[in-house]
N, C-alpha and C positions, 0 to 999 in steps of 0.2 A: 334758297330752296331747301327741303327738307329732304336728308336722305331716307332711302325707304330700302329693306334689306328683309330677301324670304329666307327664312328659316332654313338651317341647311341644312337638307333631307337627299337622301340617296336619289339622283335623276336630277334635282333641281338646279338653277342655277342662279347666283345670287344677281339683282339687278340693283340700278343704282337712277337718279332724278336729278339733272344738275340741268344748267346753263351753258348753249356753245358760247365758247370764248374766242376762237380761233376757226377757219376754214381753208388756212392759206397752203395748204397740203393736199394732193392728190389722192380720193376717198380715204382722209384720213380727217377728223372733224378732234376738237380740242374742247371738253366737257370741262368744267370746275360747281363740283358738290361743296355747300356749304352743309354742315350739321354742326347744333346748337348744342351742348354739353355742357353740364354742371362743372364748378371745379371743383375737383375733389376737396380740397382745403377751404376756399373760402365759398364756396356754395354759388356763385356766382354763374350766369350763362353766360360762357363764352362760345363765339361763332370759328371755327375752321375749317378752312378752304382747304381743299385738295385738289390736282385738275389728273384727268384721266383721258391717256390716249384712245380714241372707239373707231373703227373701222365701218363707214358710209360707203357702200357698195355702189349707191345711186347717186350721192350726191345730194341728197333733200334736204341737209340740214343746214340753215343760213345762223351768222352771227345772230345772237341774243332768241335764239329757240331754244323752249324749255324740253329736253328730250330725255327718254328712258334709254339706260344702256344696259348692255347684260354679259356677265362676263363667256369667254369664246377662250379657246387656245390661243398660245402665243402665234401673233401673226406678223410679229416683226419683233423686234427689241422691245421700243416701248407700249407696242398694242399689246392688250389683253382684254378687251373688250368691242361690242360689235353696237352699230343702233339698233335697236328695236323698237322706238317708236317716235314721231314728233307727236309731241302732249301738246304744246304751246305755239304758233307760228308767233314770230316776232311783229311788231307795229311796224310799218315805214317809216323811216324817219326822212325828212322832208331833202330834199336832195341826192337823193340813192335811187327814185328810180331808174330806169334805164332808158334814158333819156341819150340821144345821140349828142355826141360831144361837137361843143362848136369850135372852127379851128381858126 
């Protein structure tokens, strides 16, 4: 995923485009931004990852959704960001629906 970052201008605030990696937290959902950058020395694209805690109020984001986050005041230790949008719903993968379990 490419990160995307507005301009920092007085009011704004800056958002970010990653990948849920995590949902196993209570309205708390686990983003990881890849962005692609030169290396300074040998000119090379290299990819790094960073993940970013973001606060889901509702609950709407599932593993492997592509979402916008946007940063908020600290709302715990590691939050500093909120969602702001699902961009992407994820594919099912074959075995996940919610199928009742046989005992």
């Amino acid at each position: 995923m490419a990160e995307t970052t507005t301009e920092q201008q007085p009011g704004r605030r800056s958002t970010k485009i990653g990948q849920v990696v995590s949902t196993s937290m209570s309205k708390t959902i686990v983003v990881q931004v890849i962005r692609q950058k030169a290396h300074p020395l040998y000119r090379r694209v290299v990819a790094k990852a960073k993940k970013f805690y973001a606060h889901d109020e509702n609950e709407t984001a599932r593993v492997g959704d592509t979402v916008e986050i946007e940063e908020s005041r600290p709302l715990s230790r590691l939050k500093r960001w909120k969602l702001k949008s699902v961009i992407q719903k994820a594919k099912l993968v074959a075995g996940e629906e919610s199928a009742p379990k046989a005992s």
